[in-house]
N, C-alpha and C positions, 0 to 999 in steps of 0.2 A: 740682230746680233747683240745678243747679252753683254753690259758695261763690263770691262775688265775689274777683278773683285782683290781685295787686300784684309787679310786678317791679322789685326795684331793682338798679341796675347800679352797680359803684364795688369799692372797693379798703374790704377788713375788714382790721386791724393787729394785731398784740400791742401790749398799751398797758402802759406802766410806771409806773408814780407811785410818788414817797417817801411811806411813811405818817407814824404820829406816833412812829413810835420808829426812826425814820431807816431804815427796811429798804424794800427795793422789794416792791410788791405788782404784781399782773400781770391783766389784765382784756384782751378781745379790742374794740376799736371800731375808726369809720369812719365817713364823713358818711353816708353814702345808708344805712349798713348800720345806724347806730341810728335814723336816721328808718324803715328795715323794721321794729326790735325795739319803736317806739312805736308804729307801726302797727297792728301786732298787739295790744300790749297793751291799744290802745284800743279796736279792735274784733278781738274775738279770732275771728270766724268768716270773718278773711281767710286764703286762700291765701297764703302767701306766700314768697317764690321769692328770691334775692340769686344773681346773676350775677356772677363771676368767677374769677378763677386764683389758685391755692392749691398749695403745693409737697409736698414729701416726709418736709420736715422734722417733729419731732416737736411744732413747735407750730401749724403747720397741722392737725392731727391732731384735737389739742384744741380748735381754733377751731372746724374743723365738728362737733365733738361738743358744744361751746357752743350754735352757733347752732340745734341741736337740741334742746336745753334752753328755748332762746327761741322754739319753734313756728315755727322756718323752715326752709323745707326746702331742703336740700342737692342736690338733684340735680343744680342748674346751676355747681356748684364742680368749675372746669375743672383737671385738675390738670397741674403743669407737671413735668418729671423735672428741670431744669435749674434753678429758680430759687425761691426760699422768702420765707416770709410777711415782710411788710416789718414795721419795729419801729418805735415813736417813743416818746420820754418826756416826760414832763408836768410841768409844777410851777405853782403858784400865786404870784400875789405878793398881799399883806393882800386890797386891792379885789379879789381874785376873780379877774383876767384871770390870764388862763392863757399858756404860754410852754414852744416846743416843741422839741423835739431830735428829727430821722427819719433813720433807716435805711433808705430806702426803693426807693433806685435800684434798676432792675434785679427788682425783687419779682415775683412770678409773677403780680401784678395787673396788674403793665404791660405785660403778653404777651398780655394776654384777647384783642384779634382776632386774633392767630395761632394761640392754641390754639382758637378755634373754626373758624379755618379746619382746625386738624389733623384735629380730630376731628369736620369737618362734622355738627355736630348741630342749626341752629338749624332744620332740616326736622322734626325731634321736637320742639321745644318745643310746649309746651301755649298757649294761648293766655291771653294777660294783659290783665285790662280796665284797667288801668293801668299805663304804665313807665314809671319816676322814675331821673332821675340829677343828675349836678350836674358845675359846672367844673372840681372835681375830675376827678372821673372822665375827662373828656376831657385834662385836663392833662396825668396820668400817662403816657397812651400815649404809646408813641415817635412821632413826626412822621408818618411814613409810613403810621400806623393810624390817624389823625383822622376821614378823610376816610372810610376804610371805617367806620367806628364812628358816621359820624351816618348812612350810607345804610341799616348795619344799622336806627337808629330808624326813619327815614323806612318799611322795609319794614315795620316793628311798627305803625307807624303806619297803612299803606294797609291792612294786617291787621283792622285795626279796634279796634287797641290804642290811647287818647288817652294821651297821651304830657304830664309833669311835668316842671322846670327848677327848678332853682335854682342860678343862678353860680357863689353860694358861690366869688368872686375872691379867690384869694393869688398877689399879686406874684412871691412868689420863685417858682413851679412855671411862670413861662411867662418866654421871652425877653424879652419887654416888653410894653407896652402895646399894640403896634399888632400882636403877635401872640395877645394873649388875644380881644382885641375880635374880629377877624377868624373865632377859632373860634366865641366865646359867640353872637356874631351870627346864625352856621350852627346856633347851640343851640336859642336865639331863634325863627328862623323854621319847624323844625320842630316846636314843642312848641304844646299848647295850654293848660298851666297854668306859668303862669312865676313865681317867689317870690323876687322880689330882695329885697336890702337898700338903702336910700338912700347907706351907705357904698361897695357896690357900684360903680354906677353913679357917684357922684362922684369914687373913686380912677381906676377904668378909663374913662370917657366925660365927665368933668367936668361931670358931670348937677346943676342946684343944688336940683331943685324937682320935686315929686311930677308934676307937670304936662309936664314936661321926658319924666320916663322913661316916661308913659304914650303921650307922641308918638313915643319911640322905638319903642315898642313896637306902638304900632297901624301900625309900619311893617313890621313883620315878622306882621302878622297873627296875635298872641297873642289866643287868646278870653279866659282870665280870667287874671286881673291881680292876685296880693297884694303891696302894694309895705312891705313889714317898715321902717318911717318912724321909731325909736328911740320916745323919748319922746314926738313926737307924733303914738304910735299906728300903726295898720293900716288903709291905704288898699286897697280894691277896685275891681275895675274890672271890665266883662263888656260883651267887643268895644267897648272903649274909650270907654262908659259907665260912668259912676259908678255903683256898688253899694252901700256905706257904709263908715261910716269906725269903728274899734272904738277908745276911749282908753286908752293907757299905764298899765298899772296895775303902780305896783314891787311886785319882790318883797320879805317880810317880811324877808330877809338877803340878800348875793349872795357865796357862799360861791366857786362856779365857773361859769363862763359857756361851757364844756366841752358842745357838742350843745344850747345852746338854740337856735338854728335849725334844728338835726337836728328836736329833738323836736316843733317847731312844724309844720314840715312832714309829719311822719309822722301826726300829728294829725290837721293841717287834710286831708291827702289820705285816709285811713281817714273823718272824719267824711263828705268830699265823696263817695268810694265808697256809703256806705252811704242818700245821699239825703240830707243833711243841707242845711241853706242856706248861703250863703258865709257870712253876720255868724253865724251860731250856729259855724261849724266856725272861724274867727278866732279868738271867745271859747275854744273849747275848747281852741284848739290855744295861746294864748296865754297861760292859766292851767294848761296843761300845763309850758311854755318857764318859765314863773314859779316853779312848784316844783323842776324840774331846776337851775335855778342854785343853787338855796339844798341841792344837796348835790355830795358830790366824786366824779368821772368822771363820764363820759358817759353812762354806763347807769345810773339809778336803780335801788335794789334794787328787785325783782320786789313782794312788799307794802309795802314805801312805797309804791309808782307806782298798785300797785292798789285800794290803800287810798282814795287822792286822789282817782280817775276814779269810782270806787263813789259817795265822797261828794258831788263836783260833780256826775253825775247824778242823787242822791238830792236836791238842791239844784233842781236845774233841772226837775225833775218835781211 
């Protein structure tokens, strides 16, 4: 029987960060691309696949020799001869938020549906029992490749691929509000796990109340429903029935908030692959979200992160 398979679609960066003796260190992330690297780590007998365009330059080079080091495979790294890996820098202030600086225009991420059209390859793809992306991901594209980039889901989807969302909404990557909505919407109705945040939905749709974005949502025929609620916890939904509700539980410190809804997502959809229930993959994936904040970048070293998932299922057993 074939490993259960995960494809995430989106834009992997060079990440920069100042350390503690004022020098830059240099680490590869991405929304969709550490929710793949959590995925994995959590249940590491996934396939696992990160769709996109990657250039010539020498630090795309390194990225996909990274994400091989992370147990993902590269085959779907479309390469562009025109355009190279986008870059952005990081810093902290005391409370942990984080604040960002991107080079990103023009990156060989935001060419993905033309370089698949170059190299017509999505007739080889293998087949994915799950494909995740996020508003990201749709934001980057040039205007003209939107529309082709959700029919490609939609065809993943009639595949027999269920298909993942998460907004994950930044203002500055869309014109305005009445042009994010109109895409996330088209995200919305083909997806059947959708992971907003209630800041979400209240910046972009002036949504005030759990109850609010569950009616948006049973209007696009979302099957299940994690609505990321801050402090008061993690609401579910399943076809627009309540599922239950997990409580906020802070972290011991919040050092960087850098991929805690990456991690949360790569979690809960690894635990949900593997058979798990929504409230146990909530818990997991939210006591995952909980020790990522309390270290710096996005990708947790490889034994810390392992070390934690060993203990919380020696815990849970």
């Amino acid at each position: 029987m074939p490993n259960p398979s995960l494809l995430a679609i989106g834009e992997c960066m060079l990440e920069l960060s100042l350390n503690e003796h004022a020098g830059l260190s240099h680490s590869f992330a991405g929304d969709t691309y550490n929710s793949l690297v959590y995925a994995k780590r959590w249940e590491d007998s996934l396939d696992c696949y990160f769709l996109t365009g990657v250039g010539q330059d020498a630090f795309s080079t390194l990225m996909t020799e990274h994400w091989l080091q992370q147990g993902i495979n590269s085959q779907l790294a479309l390469t562009s001869t025109d355009n190279n890996v986008g870059i952005y820098a990081i810093q902290n202030d005391p409370s942990g938020e984080r604040h960002f600086d991107y080079w990103r225009k023009d990156s060989a991420a935001t060419q993905l549906m033309q370089l698949i059209e170059k190299n017509d390859c999505q007739a080889n793809w293998p087949h994915f029992d799950l494909v995740y992306f996020s508003g990201i991901t749709l934001a980057i594209l040039p205007e003209a490749d939107k529309s082709g980039f959700i029919k490609m889901i939609t065809r993943l989807k009639a595949n027999g691929s269920k298909i993942a969302f998460d907004p994950n909404y930044r203002p500055k990557m869309w014109r305005n509000k009445q042009h994010a909505s109109q895409w996330l919407e088209a995200a919305y109705h083909v997806s059947d796990i959708v992971l907003p945040g209630t800041e979400d939905h209240l910046d972009l749709l002036g949504h005030q109340s759990v109850d609010e974005i569950v009616d948006f949502c049973n209007q696009h025929n979302v099957t299940e429903l994690v609505i990321k609620a801050g402090k008061e916890g993690v609401f579910s939904f399943v076809d627009g029935q309540a599922n239950c509700m997990v409580p906020f539980v802070p972290a011991k410190c919040q050092r960087d908030t850098t991929a805690a809804g990456d991690s949360f997502a790569g979690v809960y959809l690894a635990c949900r692959i593997r058979g798990e229930q929504i409230k146990s993959a909530i818990e997991q994936a939210s006591s995952a979200a909980g020790l990522v904040v309390q270290h710096q970048g996005a990708i947790v070293e490889h034994d810390i992160f392992d070390a934690f998932r060993r203990n919380l299922n020696h815990i849970s057993n």
